[in-house]
PLY file of the C-alpha trace (Angstrom):
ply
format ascii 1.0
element vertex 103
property float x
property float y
property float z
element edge 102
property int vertex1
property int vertex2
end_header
-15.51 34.04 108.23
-15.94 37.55 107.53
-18.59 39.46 109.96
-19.36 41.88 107.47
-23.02 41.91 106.08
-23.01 41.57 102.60
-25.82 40.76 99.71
-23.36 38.16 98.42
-19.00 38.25 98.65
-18.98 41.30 95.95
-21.72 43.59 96.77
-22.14 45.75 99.96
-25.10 45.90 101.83
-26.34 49.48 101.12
-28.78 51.62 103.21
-30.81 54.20 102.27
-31.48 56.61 105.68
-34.13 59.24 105.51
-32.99 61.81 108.33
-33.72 65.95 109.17
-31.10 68.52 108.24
-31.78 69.89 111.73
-30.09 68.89 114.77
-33.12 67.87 116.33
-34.26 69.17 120.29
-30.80 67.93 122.07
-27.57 66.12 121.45
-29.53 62.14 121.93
-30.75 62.62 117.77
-26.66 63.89 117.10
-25.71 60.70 118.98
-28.02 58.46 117.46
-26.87 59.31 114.19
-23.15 58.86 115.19
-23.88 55.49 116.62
-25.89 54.36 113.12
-23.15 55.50 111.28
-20.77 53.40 113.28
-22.56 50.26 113.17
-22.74 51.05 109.48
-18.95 51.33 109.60
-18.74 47.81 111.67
-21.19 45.72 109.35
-19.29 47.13 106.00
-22.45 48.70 104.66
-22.49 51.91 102.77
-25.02 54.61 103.39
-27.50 55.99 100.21
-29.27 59.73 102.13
-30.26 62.80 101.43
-25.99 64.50 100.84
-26.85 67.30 102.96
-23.52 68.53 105.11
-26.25 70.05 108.14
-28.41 68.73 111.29
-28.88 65.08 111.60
-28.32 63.85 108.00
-24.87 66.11 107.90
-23.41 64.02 111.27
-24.64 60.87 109.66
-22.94 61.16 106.53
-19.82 63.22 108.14
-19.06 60.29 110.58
-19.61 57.32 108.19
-16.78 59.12 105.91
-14.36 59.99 108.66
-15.12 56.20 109.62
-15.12 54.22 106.30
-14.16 57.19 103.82
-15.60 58.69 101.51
-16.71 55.87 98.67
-19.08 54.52 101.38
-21.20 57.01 101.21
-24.01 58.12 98.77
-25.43 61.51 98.50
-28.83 61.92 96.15
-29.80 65.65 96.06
-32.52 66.96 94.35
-31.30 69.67 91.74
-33.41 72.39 93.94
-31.57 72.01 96.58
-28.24 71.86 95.23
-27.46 75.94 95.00
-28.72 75.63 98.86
-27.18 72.52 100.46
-23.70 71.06 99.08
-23.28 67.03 99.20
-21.18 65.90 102.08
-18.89 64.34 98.94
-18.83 64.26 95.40
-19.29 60.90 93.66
-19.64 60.10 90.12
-22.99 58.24 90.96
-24.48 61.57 92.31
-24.91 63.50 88.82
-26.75 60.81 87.29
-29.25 60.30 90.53
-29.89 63.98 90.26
-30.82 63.81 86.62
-32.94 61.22 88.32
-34.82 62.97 91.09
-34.55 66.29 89.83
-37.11 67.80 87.63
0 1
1 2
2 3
3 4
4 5
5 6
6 7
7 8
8 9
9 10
10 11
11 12
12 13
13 14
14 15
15 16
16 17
17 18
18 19
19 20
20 21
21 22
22 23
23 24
24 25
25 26
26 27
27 28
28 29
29 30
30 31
31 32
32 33
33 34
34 35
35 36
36 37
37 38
38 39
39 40
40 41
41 42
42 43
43 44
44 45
45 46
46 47
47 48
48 49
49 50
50 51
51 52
52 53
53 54
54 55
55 56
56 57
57 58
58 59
59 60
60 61
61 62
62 63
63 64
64 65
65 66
66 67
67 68
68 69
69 70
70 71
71 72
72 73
73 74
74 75
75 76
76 77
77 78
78 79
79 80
80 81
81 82
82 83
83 84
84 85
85 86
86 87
87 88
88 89
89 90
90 91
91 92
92 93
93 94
94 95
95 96
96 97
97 98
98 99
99 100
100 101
101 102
């Protein structure tokens, strides 16, 4: 028996993590976000946030790649941002979430 946490034996469990592009006020947020991305990596789930490559959000995504590469994680950007703040990692879902989000 697998101890991965799936929705059924095809589909992974996906999260969607809502997170600062800042670093926070000490390395404990930096950690945090290292150790959710981990546990993300152990359960099998992939990660849906905010693409940014900075603070909090940037170590989230950056560690979840280096840990489970990079088709388990999902950037959504808004098309405002996107001159500003490059996604972590391409994916062919992100241009159509933009169209999405973005006015």
């Amino acid at each position: 028996m697998s101890n991965q946490i799936t929705e059924s034996n095809t589909t992974p469990l996906r999260i969607c993590v809502f997170c600062g592009s800042q670093p926070g006020n000490g390395q404990a947020h930096l950690e945090a976000a290292r150790a959710l991305a981990h546990s993300l990596h152990i359960a099998g789930a992939e990660l849906i946030y905010g693409a940014g490559t900075t603070g909090i959000m940037g170590e989230m995504g950056k560690t979840l790649i280096k840990e489970s590469g990079p088709q388990s994680v999902h950037g959504i950007i808004p098309r405002s941002f996107f001159e500003k703040e490059r996604p972590t990692t391409p994916s062919k879902e992100d241009g159509d979430s933009k169209k999405n989000i973005a006015p």
